[in-house]
C-alpha positions in Angstrom: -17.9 -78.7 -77.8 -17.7 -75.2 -78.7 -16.0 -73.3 -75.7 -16.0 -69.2 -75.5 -13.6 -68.6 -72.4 -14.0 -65.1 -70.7 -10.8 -64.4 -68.6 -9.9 -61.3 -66.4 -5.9 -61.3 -66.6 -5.5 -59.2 -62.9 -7.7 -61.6 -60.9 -6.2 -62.5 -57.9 -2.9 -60.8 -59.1 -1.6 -64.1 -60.4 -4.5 -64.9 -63.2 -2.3 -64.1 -66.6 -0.2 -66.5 -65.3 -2.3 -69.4 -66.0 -4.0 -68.1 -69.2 -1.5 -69.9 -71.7 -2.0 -73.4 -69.9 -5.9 -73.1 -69.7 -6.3 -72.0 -73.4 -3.9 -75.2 -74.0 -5.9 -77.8 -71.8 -9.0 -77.0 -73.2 -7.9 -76.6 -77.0 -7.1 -80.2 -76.3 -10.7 -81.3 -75.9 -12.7 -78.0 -77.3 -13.0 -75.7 -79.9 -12.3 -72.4 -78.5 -12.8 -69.0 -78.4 -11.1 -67.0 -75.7 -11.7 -63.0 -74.8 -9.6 -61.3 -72.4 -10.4 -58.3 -70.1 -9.2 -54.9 -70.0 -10.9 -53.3 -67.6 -14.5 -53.8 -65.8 -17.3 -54.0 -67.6 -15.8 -56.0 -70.5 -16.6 -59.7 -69.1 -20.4 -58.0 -69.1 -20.4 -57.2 -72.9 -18.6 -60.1 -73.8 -20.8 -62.2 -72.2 -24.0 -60.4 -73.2 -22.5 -60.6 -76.9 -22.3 -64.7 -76.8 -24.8 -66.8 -79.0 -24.0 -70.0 -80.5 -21.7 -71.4 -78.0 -21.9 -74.8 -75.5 -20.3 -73.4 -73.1 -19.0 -70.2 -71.3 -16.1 -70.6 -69.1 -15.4 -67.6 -66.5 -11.9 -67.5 -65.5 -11.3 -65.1 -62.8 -13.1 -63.5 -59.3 -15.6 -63.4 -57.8 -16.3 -60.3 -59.4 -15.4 -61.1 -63.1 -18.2 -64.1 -62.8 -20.7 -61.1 -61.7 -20.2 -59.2 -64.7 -20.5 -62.6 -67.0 -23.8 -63.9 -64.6 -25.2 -60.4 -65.6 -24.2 -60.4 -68.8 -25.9 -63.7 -69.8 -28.9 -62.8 -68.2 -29.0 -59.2 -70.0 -32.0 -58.5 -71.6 -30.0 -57.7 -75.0 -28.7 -61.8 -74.9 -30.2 -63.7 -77.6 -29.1 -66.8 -76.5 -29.6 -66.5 -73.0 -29.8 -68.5 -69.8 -30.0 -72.3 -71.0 -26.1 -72.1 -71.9 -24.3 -73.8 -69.0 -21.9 -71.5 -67.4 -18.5 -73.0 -65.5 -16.0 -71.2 -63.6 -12.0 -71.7 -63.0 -11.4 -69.7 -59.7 -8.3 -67.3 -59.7 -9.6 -64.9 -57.8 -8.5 -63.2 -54.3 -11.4 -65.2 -52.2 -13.4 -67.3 -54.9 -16.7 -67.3 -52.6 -19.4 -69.0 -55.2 -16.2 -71.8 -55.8 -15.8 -72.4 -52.1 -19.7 -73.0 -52.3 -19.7 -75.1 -55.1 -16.5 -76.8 -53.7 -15.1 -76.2 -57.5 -11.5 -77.1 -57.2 -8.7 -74.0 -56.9 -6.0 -76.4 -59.0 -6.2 -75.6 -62.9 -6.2 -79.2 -64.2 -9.1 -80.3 -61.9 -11.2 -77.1 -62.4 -10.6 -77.6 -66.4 -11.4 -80.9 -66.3 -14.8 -79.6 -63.7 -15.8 -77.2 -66.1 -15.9 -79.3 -69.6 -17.4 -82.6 -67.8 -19.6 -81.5 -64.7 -23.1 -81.4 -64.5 -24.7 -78.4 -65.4 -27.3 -77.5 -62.5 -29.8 -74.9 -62.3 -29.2 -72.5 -59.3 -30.9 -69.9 -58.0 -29.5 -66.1 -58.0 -30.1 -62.6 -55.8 -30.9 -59.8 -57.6 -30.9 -55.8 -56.4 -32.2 -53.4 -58.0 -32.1 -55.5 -61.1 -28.7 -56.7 -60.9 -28.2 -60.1 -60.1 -25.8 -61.7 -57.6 -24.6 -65.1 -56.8 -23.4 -65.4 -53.5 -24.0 -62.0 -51.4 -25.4 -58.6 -50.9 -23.5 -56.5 -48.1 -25.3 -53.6 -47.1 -23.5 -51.0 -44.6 -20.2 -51.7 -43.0 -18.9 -54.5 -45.6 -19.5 -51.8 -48.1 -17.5 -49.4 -47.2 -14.7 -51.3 -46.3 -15.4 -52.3 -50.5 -15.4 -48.8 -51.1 -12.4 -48.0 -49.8 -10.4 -50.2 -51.7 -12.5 -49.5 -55.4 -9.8 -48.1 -57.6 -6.6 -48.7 -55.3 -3.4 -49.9 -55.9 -3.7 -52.3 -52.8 -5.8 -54.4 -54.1 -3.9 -55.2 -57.1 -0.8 -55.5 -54.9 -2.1 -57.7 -51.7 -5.6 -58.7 -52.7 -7.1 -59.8 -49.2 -5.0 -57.7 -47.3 -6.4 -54.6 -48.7 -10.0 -55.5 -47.5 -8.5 -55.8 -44.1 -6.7 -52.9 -44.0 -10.1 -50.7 -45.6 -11.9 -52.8 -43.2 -9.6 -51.1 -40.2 -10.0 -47.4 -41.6 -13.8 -47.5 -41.7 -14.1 -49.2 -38.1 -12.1 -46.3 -36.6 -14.9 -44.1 -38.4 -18.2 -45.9 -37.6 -21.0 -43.9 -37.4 -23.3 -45.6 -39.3 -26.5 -44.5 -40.2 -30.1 -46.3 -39.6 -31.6 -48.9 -42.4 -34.9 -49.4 -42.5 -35.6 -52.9 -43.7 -38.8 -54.3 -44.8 -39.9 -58.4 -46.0 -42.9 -59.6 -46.5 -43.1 -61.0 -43.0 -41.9 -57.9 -41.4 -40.4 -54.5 -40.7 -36.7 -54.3 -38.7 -34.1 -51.5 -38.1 -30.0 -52.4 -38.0 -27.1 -50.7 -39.0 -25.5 -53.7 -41.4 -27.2 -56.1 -43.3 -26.5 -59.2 -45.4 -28.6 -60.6 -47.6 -27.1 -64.1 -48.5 -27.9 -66.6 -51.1 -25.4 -69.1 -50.4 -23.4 -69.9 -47.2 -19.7 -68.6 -47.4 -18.8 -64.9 -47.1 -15.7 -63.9 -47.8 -14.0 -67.2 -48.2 -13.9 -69.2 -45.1 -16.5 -67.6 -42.7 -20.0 -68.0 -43.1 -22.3 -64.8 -41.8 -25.5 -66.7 -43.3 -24.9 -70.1 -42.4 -28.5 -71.2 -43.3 -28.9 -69.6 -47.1 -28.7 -72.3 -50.1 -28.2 -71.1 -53.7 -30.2 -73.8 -55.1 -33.7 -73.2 -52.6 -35.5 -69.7 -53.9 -35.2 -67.8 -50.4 -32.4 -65.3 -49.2 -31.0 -65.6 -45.7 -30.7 -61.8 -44.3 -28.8 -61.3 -41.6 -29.3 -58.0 -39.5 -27.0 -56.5 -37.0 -28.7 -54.0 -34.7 -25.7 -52.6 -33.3 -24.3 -49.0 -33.6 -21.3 -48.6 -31.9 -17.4 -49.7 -32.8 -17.4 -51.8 -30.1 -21.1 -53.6 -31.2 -18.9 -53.9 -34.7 -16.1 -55.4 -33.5 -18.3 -58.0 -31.3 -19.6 -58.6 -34.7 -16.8 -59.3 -36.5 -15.4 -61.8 -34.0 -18.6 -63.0 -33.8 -18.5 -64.0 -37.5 -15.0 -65.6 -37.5 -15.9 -67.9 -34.3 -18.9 -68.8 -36.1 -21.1 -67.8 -33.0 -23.0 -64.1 -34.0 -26.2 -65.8 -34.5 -26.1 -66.4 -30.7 -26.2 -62.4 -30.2 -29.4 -61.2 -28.7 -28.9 -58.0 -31.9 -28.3 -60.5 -34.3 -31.1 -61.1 -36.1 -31.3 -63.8 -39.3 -34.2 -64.8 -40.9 -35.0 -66.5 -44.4 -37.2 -64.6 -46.7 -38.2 -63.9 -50.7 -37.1 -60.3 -50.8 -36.6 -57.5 -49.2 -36.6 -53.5 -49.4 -34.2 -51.1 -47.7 -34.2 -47.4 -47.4 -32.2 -44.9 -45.1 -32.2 -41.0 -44.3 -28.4 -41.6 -44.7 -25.5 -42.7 -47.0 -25.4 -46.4 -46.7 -23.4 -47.9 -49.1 -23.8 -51.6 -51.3 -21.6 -54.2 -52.6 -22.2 -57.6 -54.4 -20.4 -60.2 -54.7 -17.3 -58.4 -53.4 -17.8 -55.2 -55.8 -19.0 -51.5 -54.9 -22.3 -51.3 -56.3 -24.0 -48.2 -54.9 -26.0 -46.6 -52.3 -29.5 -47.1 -50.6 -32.6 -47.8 -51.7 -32.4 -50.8 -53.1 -34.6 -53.6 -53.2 -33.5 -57.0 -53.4 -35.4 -60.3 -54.2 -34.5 -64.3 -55.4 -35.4 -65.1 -58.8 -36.2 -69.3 -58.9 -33.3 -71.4 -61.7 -31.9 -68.6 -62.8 -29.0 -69.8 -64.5 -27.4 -73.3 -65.3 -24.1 -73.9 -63.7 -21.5 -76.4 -64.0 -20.7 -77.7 -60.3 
């Protein structure tokens, strides 16, 4: 089998660590090719670069697997979505693995990625980028923003979400998104647009989304004020927001939002941008190993 290996180093602050013994357990069984990160974007052009190969291994985040996913699916990629992509998670939350239930330990997620069954799955995609496991529109966001580019985040990794997340609650103010699907219009002040289940790890803010079944689950929270956010956010870790009465989730094929303020995006963990954006499911996107 003819292996290229795409690692990010820095993911999950512990990542270089392992490179050595991964590049050693699958030189045992593959022929490989490894390249190694230096900063973001570089797991896109690698990827979008690859032709030839069995297999492409991500090893890193959340984030790094964005950039490959993207990268595989550039319109430059010769040899594009029929190669089987497979993940080792050494990220700081590992969402899609949590999905996937693709295991954390080194030997097993090796072992995962060079015999699993490569499956097709479906992907989100805004604005033309795609995403694998969640668009976070509004609050989320800017708790994302706040830790692009720090030193935190390299230091405590989950910890520095929580702490951005504090900053920006003591400054909500957020303003109005106008969201439209093909069923209908709404109004909210966060939205999540889900293709699989897990957010952030271990809570689940789209319970009902499936990234093999070409629908999104969006997820709309109607309230304004700190103390609607805060309800939120407990709501989320007891599992029990989609009892609110301004909770509103619904599955649909796409969706378009606008504002007449800032609102900010991130996918798949990482700071994307600002409103408009429109966002839709494209059908077996992309084969995965899982």
């Amino acid at each position: 089998m003819n292996v290229s290996l795409i690692v990010n180093p820095i993911a999950g602050n512990r990542a270089y660590r392992s490179i050595d013994k991964i590049e050693r357990l699958l030189k045992q069984r593959a022929s490989l090719t490894p390249f190694i990160t230096e900063k973001k974007g570089d797991a896109f052009q690698f990827a979008k670069s690859l032709s030839g190969v069995d297999r492409i291994i991500t090893v890193g985040g959340d984030g790094t697997l964005n950039e490959v996913i993207n990268g595989v699916l550039s319109p430059e990629n010769t040899d594009p979505a029929n190669v089987p992509l497979a993940l080792i998670p050494l990220g700081t939350t590992n969402v899609l693995a949590k999905e996937l239930l693709i295991p954390e330990d080194i030997e097993k997620a090796v072992e995962l990625a060079l015999t699993g069954t490569a499956r097709n799955i479906c992907l989100g995609r805004i604005n033309g980028r795609y995403f694998a496991s969640m668009a976070g529109i509004g609050f989320d966001a800017e708790a994302v923003l706040g830790v692009k580019n720090n030193l935190i985040k390299k230091i405590s990794g989950k910890a520095a979400h929580v702490v951005s997340g504090f900053k920006v609650l003591t400054q909500y103010g957020p303003p109005l998104i106008n969201i439209k699907t093909p069923e209908n219009e709404f109004t909210g002040y966060t939205v999540v647009a889900g293709n699989a289940k897990n957010y952030g790890g271990q809570f689940s803010i789209t319970p009902h989304a499936s990234i093999i079944e070409p629908l999104l689950e969006v997820c709309i929270f109607k309230g304004k004020t700190r103390k609607d956010l805060l309800r939120f956010i407990i709501g989320v870790i007891s599992g029990r927001h989609l009892k609110f009465k301004d909770v509103l989730c619904q599955k649909t094929s796409g969706l378009e939002l606008t504002s007449g303020g800032e609102v900010h995006i991130q996918i798949d963990g990482d700071y994307f941008g600002t409103l408009p954006a429109k966002i839709d499911v494209v059908k077996d996107a992309l084969n995965f190993v899982w």
